[in-house]
N, C-alpha and C positions, 0 to 999 in steps of 0.2 A: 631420080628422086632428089628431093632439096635438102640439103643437108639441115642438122638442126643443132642448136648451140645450146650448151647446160652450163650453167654456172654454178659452182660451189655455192653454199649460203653458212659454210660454216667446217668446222671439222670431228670428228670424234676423236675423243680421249677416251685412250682401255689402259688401265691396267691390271691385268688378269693377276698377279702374285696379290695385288691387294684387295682384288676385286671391287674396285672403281669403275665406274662406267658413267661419260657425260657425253654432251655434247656443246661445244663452243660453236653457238651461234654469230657470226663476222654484223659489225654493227651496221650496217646498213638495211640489217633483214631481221633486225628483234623484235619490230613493231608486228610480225607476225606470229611471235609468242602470244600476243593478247588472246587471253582467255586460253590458254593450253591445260595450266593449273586445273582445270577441271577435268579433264578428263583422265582417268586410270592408265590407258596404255598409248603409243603413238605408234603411229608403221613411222619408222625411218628409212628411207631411200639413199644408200650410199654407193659411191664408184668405186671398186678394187679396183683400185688402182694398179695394183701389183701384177696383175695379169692384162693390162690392157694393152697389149704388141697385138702385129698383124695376125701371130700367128694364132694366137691366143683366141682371136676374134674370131677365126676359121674354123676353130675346133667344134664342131654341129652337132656331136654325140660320141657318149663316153661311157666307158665300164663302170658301173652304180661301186663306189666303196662298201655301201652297205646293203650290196644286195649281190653279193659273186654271182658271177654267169649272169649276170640281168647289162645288156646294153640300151642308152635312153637318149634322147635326143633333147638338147642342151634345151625346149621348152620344154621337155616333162621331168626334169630337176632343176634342183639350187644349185647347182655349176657355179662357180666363179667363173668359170671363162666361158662366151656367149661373143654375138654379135656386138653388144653395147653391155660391158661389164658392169651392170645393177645390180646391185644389193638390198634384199627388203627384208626387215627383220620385225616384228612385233614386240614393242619393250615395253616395260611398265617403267610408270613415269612419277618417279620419287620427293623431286621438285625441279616447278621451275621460278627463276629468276629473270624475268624478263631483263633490266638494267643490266646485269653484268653480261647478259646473253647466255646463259647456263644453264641443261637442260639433265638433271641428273637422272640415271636411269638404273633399274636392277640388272640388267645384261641388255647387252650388244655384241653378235658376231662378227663385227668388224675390227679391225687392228687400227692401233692408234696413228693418229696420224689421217687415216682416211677422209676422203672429200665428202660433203654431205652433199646428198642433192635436193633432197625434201624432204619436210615432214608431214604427216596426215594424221588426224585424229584418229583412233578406232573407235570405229561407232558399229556395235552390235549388228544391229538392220542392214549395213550396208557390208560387213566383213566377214561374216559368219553365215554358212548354212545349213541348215538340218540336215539336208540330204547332200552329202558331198560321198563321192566315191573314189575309190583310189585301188591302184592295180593289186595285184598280189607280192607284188616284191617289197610293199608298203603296208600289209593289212596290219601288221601286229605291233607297230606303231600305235601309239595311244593317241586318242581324238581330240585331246587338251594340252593345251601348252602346259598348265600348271602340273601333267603328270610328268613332264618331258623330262625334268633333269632327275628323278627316281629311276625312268625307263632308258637312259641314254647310260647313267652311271652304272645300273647295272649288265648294258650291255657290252659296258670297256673293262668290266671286270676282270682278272686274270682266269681261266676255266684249269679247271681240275681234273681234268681229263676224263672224268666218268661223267657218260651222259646225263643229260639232266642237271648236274653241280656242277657251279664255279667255285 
Protein backbone atom coordinates (compact mmCIF):
# COMPACT_ATOMS: atom_id res chain seq x y z
CA UNK A 1 0.00 0.00 0.00
CA UNK A 2 1.47 3.69 -0.94
CA UNK A 3 2.15 5.43 1.97
CA UNK A 4 0.52 8.83 2.41
CA UNK A 5 1.77 12.25 3.80
CA UNK A 6 -0.23 14.75 6.26
CA UNK A 7 0.91 17.94 6.94
CA UNK A 8 0.13 19.97 9.82
CA UNK A 9 -1.81 23.26 8.93
CA UNK A 10 -1.64 24.56 12.16
CA UNK A 11 -1.57 23.79 16.07
CA UNK A 12 -4.03 23.76 18.95
CA UNK A 13 -3.78 25.83 21.94
CA UNK A 14 -5.78 24.47 25.32
CA UNK A 15 -5.67 25.75 28.20
CA UNK A 16 -8.02 23.85 30.47
CA UNK A 17 -7.14 25.98 34.08
CA UNK A 18 -8.49 28.97 32.00
CA UNK A 19 -10.54 27.44 29.77
CA UNK A 20 -9.09 28.80 26.50
CA UNK A 21 -9.49 26.86 23.64
CA UNK A 22 -7.91 28.04 19.78
CA UNK A 23 -6.46 27.09 17.09
CA UNK A 24 -3.34 28.60 15.30
CA UNK A 25 -3.73 28.33 11.93
CA UNK A 26 0.42 28.36 10.17
CA UNK A 27 0.16 31.01 7.48
CA UNK A 28 0.32 29.50 4.50
CA UNK A 29 -3.15 27.85 5.08
CA UNK A 30 -5.40 30.87 6.42
CA UNK A 31 -6.87 31.60 3.07
CA UNK A 32 -8.81 28.55 3.94
CA UNK A 33 -10.45 30.18 6.98
CA UNK A 34 -12.53 32.33 4.21
CA UNK A 35 -16.01 31.98 5.11
CA UNK A 36 -15.59 29.68 8.39
CA UNK A 37 -17.10 32.89 10.45
CA UNK A 38 -20.30 31.46 9.50
CA UNK A 39 -20.73 28.49 10.52
CA UNK A 40 -21.53 27.59 14.46
CA UNK A 41 -19.43 24.49 14.94
CA UNK A 42 -16.13 22.96 12.89
CA UNK A 43 -14.93 19.10 13.18
CA UNK A 44 -11.38 19.54 13.85
CA UNK A 45 -8.98 16.69 12.66
CA UNK A 46 -5.89 16.49 15.00
CA UNK A 47 -2.80 13.96 15.51
CA UNK A 48 -2.07 12.74 19.26
CA UNK A 49 0.88 13.02 18.85
CA UNK A 50 1.62 11.70 22.17
CA UNK A 51 0.75 8.16 21.45
CA UNK A 52 2.10 7.91 17.96
CA UNK A 53 5.13 4.77 18.63
CA UNK A 54 4.87 1.54 16.93
CA UNK A 55 3.53 0.26 19.66
CA UNK A 56 0.75 2.46 20.20
CA UNK A 57 -0.22 2.05 16.39
CA UNK A 58 -0.48 -1.94 17.16
CA UNK A 59 -2.83 -1.72 19.91
CA UNK A 60 -6.29 -2.89 17.67
CA UNK A 61 -8.66 -3.12 20.81
CA UNK A 62 -8.90 -2.23 24.39
CA UNK A 63 -10.90 -2.27 27.69
CA UNK A 64 -13.73 0.52 27.20
CA UNK A 65 -12.77 3.02 30.54
CA UNK A 66 -16.34 3.77 30.54
CA UNK A 67 -17.91 0.71 29.97
CA UNK A 68 -16.04 -2.16 32.64
CA UNK A 69 -16.14 -5.64 31.21
CA UNK A 70 -16.89 -4.29 27.64
CA UNK A 71 -13.63 -4.93 25.16
CA UNK A 72 -13.94 -2.81 21.56
CA UNK A 73 -11.82 -2.72 18.83
CA UNK A 74 -9.84 0.54 18.23
CA UNK A 75 -12.79 1.45 15.05
CA UNK A 76 -15.62 1.04 17.46
CA UNK A 77 -14.17 3.76 19.92
CA UNK A 78 -12.27 7.20 20.35
CA UNK A 79 -8.94 5.55 21.33
CA UNK A 80 -6.16 7.69 21.00
CA UNK A 81 -3.99 5.00 20.08
CA UNK A 82 -5.16 3.39 16.36
CA UNK A 83 -3.34 2.66 13.33
CA UNK A 84 -2.96 6.51 12.24
CA UNK A 85 -3.36 8.50 15.67
CA UNK A 86 -6.65 10.97 14.41
CA UNK A 87 -8.49 13.02 16.51
CA UNK A 88 -11.83 14.39 15.54
CA UNK A 89 -13.65 16.48 17.83
CA UNK A 90 -16.82 18.67 17.07
CA UNK A 91 -16.27 22.42 18.46
CA UNK A 92 -18.18 25.35 18.48
CA UNK A 93 -16.63 28.12 16.85
CA UNK A 94 -16.40 31.45 18.90
CA UNK A 95 -14.42 33.44 16.27
CA UNK A 96 -12.56 33.37 13.74
CA UNK A 97 -9.77 35.67 12.56
CA UNK A 98 -8.70 34.89 9.49
CA UNK A 99 -5.31 37.57 9.32
CA UNK A 100 -3.93 36.55 12.48
CA UNK A 101 -4.88 32.75 11.78
CA UNK A 102 -6.98 32.33 15.03
CA UNK A 103 -9.71 30.01 15.33
CA UNK A 104 -11.29 30.41 18.88
CA UNK A 105 -13.32 27.65 20.07
CA UNK A 106 -15.57 26.65 23.28
CA UNK A 107 -13.74 23.14 23.84
CA UNK A 108 -11.32 20.95 22.19
CA UNK A 109 -9.99 17.55 23.51
CA UNK A 110 -6.83 17.96 22.46
CA UNK A 111 -3.77 19.07 24.43
CA UNK A 112 -1.85 21.95 23.70
CA UNK A 113 0.47 21.89 21.58
CA UNK A 114 -1.13 19.35 19.11
CA UNK A 115 -0.68 19.08 15.25
CA UNK A 116 -3.81 20.10 13.48
CA UNK A 117 -4.53 18.24 10.47
CA UNK A 118 -7.97 19.72 9.09
CA UNK A 119 -10.70 21.40 9.63
CA UNK A 120 -14.35 20.79 8.22
CA UNK A 121 -17.41 22.64 8.58
CA UNK A 122 -20.37 21.00 10.39
CA UNK A 123 -23.13 21.06 8.17
CA UNK A 124 -26.37 19.47 9.58
CA UNK A 125 -27.26 17.12 6.30
CA UNK A 126 -24.08 15.87 6.04
CA UNK A 127 -22.94 15.06 9.99
CA UNK A 128 -25.96 14.14 11.77
CA UNK A 129 -28.43 11.29 11.59
CA UNK A 130 -31.78 10.53 12.73
CA UNK A 131 -31.39 7.00 13.06
CA UNK A 132 -27.87 6.30 14.33
CA UNK A 133 -27.60 3.21 16.71
CA UNK A 134 -25.17 2.40 19.24
CA UNK A 135 -24.25 -0.77 21.34
CA UNK A 136 -25.56 -1.12 24.88
CA UNK A 137 -22.25 -0.21 26.68
CA UNK A 138 -23.16 3.33 25.07
CA UNK A 139 -27.03 3.51 25.33
CA UNK A 140 -27.34 5.97 28.32
CA UNK A 141 -25.14 8.41 26.81
CA UNK A 142 -27.20 11.43 25.83
CA UNK A 143 -27.87 11.87 21.95
CA UNK A 144 -26.54 15.74 22.04
CA UNK A 145 -23.45 17.17 22.41
CA UNK A 146 -24.96 20.16 24.23
CA UNK A 147 -26.31 17.57 27.12
CA UNK A 148 -22.75 16.13 27.32
CA UNK A 149 -20.90 18.17 29.89
CA UNK A 150 -24.30 17.98 32.57
CA UNK A 151 -23.99 14.05 31.69
CA UNK A 152 -20.21 13.48 31.87
CA UNK A 153 -19.94 15.82 35.05
CA UNK A 154 -22.30 13.98 36.68
CA UNK A 155 -20.99 10.73 35.89
CA UNK A 156 -17.21 11.86 37.57
CA UNK A 157 -19.00 12.74 40.46
CA UNK A 158 -17.74 11.37 43.79
CA UNK A 159 -20.84 8.29 44.79
CA UNK A 160 -21.94 7.89 48.06
CA UNK A 161 -22.15 4.63 48.44
CA UNK A 162 -26.01 4.12 48.52
CA UNK A 163 -27.37 3.07 45.36
CA UNK A 164 -28.93 5.37 43.33
CA UNK A 165 -26.83 8.73 45.13
CA UNK A 166 -23.70 10.33 44.41
Amino acid sequence: MKKIEIVPIGVVRADEARGSYRLEIAEPYREGLLALEGFGRVQVLWWAQGVDEPKMRGTLSCELPYAPGTRAGVFACRAEYRPNPLGLTACGILSVDRAAGLVELDYVDALDGTPLVDLKPYIPVCDRCREARVPEWLSRWPEWLEEAGAFFSAEDAPRTGRPGER
